[in-house]
N, C-alpha and C positions, 0 to 999 in steps of 0.2 A: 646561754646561747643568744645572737642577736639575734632576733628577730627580720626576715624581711617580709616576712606575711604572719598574719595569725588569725586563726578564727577563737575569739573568747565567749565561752558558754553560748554556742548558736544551738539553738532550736528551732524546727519548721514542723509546724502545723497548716495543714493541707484540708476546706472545708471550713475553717472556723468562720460564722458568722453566716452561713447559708444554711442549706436544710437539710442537709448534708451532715450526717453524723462525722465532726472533726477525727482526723487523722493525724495522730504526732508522730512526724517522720523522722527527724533529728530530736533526739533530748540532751540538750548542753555539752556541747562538742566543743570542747578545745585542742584546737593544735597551733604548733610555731616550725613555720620555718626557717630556715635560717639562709643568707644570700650564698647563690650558686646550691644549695644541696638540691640532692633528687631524694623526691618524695614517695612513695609510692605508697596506695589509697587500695585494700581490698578487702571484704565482707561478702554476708551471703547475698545471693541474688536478691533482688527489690529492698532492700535495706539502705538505701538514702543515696549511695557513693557519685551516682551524677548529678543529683540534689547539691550534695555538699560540696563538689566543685562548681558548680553554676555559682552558687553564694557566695564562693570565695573568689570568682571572678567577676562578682557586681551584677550578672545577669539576674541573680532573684535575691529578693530581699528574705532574710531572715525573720521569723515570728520573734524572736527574743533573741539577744546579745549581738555581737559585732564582729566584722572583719575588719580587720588594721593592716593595713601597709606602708612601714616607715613608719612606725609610729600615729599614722593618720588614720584613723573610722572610716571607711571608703563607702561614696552613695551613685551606683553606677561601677561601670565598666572605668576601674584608672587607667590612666596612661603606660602603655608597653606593657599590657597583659596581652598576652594573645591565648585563644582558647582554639586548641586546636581538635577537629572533631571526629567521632566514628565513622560517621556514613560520608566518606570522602567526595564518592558520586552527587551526593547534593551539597556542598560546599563548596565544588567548584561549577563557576559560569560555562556552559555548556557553546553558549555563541562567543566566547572568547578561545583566543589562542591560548597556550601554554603560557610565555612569556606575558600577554595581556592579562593572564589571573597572578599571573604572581608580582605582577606592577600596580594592582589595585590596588594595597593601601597607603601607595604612595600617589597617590593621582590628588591628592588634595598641593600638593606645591607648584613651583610655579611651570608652567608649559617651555621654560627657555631651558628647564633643568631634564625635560624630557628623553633625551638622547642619554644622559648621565647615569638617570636612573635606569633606561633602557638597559644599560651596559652595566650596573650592579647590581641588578637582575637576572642577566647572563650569568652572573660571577655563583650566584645563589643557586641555580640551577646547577652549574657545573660541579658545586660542592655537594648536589645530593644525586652525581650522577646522569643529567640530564641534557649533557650538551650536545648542542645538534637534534633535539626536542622542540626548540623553541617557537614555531611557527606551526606546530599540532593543534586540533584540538586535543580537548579531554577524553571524549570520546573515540579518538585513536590511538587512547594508551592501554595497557591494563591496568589491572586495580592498583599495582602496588605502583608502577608510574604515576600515575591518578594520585596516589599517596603521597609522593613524591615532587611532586607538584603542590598539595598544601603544604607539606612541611617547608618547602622552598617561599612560596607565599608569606608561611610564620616567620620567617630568617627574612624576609623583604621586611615584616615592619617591626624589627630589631626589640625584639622582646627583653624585657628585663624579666619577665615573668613568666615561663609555659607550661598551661594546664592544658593537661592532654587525657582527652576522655574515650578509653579504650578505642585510640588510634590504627590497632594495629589488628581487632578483631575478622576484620574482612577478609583478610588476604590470607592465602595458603600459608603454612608455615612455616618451606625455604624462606618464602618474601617476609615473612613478620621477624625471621632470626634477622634477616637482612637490614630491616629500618629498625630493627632497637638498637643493631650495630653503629648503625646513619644517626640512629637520634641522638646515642651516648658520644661519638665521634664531635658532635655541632654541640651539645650540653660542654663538653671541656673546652673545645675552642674558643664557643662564644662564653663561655660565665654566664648564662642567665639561671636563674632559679627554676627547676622544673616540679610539679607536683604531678601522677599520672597515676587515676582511677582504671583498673583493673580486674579482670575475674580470676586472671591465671598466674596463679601462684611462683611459677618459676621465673615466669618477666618480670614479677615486681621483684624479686631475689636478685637478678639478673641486673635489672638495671638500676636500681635503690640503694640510697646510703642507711635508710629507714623506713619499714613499712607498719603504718600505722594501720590495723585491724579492727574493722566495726564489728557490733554486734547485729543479731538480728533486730528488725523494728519493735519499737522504738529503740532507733540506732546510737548507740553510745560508741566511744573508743575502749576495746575492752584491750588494748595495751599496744605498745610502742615496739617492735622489735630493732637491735641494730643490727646491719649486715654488715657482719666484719670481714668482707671480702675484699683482696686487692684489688685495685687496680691499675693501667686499662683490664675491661675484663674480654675474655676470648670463648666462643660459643661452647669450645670444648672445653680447653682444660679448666674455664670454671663450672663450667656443669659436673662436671668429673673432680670437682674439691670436696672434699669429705664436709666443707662446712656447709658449700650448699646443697651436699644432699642434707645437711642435719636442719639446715633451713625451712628449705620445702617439706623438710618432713612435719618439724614443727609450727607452722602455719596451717596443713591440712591439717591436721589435729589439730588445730584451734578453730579454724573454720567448721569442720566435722561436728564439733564438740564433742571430741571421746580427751577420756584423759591422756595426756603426752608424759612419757616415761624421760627422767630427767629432770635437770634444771631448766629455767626458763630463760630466754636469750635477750630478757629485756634491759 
């Protein structure tokens, strides 16, 4: 498989070198993704998974081994990741409009182009639902608007890469069926690579070509599932597929750690 991300044998130790009895959070984590797939990232609670996405989008540096994109060791945040985050309420600028938070990472070009981008800003909103929003604040939307509004902001600075760190935990779960629909819909349109750390076993089923399974701490990958499910996928009739009930079943029992009856779907 080609690669367009990979983390090779990363480990993070948390403490080492203060008085602080060291913590090994990650022990030699390899993965590969490959360009355009969707990744999904779950394990049990406090066992690395927002760790090991921050590392793999340059915000924190690794104790031991590397991430590569393109072939490159990356030192820092590369160009067209975007990280898009949980707590949406503080990710977006609260004295900004709607349309002035999602024109923010374009404000580094030039001011003759501002009317342009104003207007391909529009175009991103309207693709996650939002038009005639644009002169809100945030705080006059609800959460899953509010949501909605970052994902649109991620689509303004045209990601080749989206790590998305339990995005959709906030919101009630009409609104979360709603934006993994919104997120899988913009993941095929636009082609970018997604990777999305997770608690709930059915979203990564749901929205993943493959979900990669940590252990508890010290966090290793204790295996690779593939999801052989069609696509486009549909809230019902794939929940209602016999494979993804056999999915979910076999990840809770991994996660659980009781033995799962059967072959393994790796």
């Amino acid at each position: 498989m080609t690669a367009r991300l990979s983390l090779k044998a990363v480990s993070k130790t948390f403490g080492d070198g203060g008085r602080d009895t060291p913590v090994l959070a990650l022990e030699n984590i390899s993965l590969t993704v490959a360009p355009r797939e969707f990744l999904a990232i779950v394990g049990p609670s406090g066992c690395g998974k927002s760790t090991l996405l921050r590392i793999a989008a340059g915000l924190m540096a690794p104790s031991a081994g590397e991430v590569v994109e393109n072939g490159r060791a990356i030192v820092g945040p590369p160009d067209r990741f975007v990280y898009l985050f949980q707590q949406y309420s503080k990710s977006l600028f609260a004295w900004r409009t709607v349309i002035e938070n999602v024109m923010f990472p374009l404000e580094g070009g030039p001011r003759a182009q501002r009317g342009q981008l104003r207007s391909t800003c529009r175009e991103y909103l309207r693709q996650v639902g939002l038009a005639g929003f644009e002169d809100k604040y945030p705080w006059q939307l609800s959460g899953g608007m509010q949501q909605r509004v970052a994902i649109a902001r991620a689509l303004a600075a045209r990601p080749d890469v989206l790590l998305l760190d339990e995005p959709f935990s906030a919101v009630d779960a009409l609104t979360r069926m709603e934006l993994q629909s919104l997120v899988l819909d913009l993941w095929r349109q636009n082609g970018f690579t997604a990777v999305l750390v997770t608690h709930d076993v059915e979203e990564a089923v749901f929205l993943a070509d493959r979900v990669a399974v940590l252990s508890p701490r010290p966090t290793v990958v204790a295996e690779i599932v593939e999801v052989d499910l069609p696509r486009p996928r549909d809230h019902l009739a794939t929940r209602e597929d016999r494979r993804f009930l056999d999915l979910r079943h076999y990840l809770m029992t991994a996660l659980l750690g009781t033995p799962a009856p059967g072959a393994a779907h790796v």
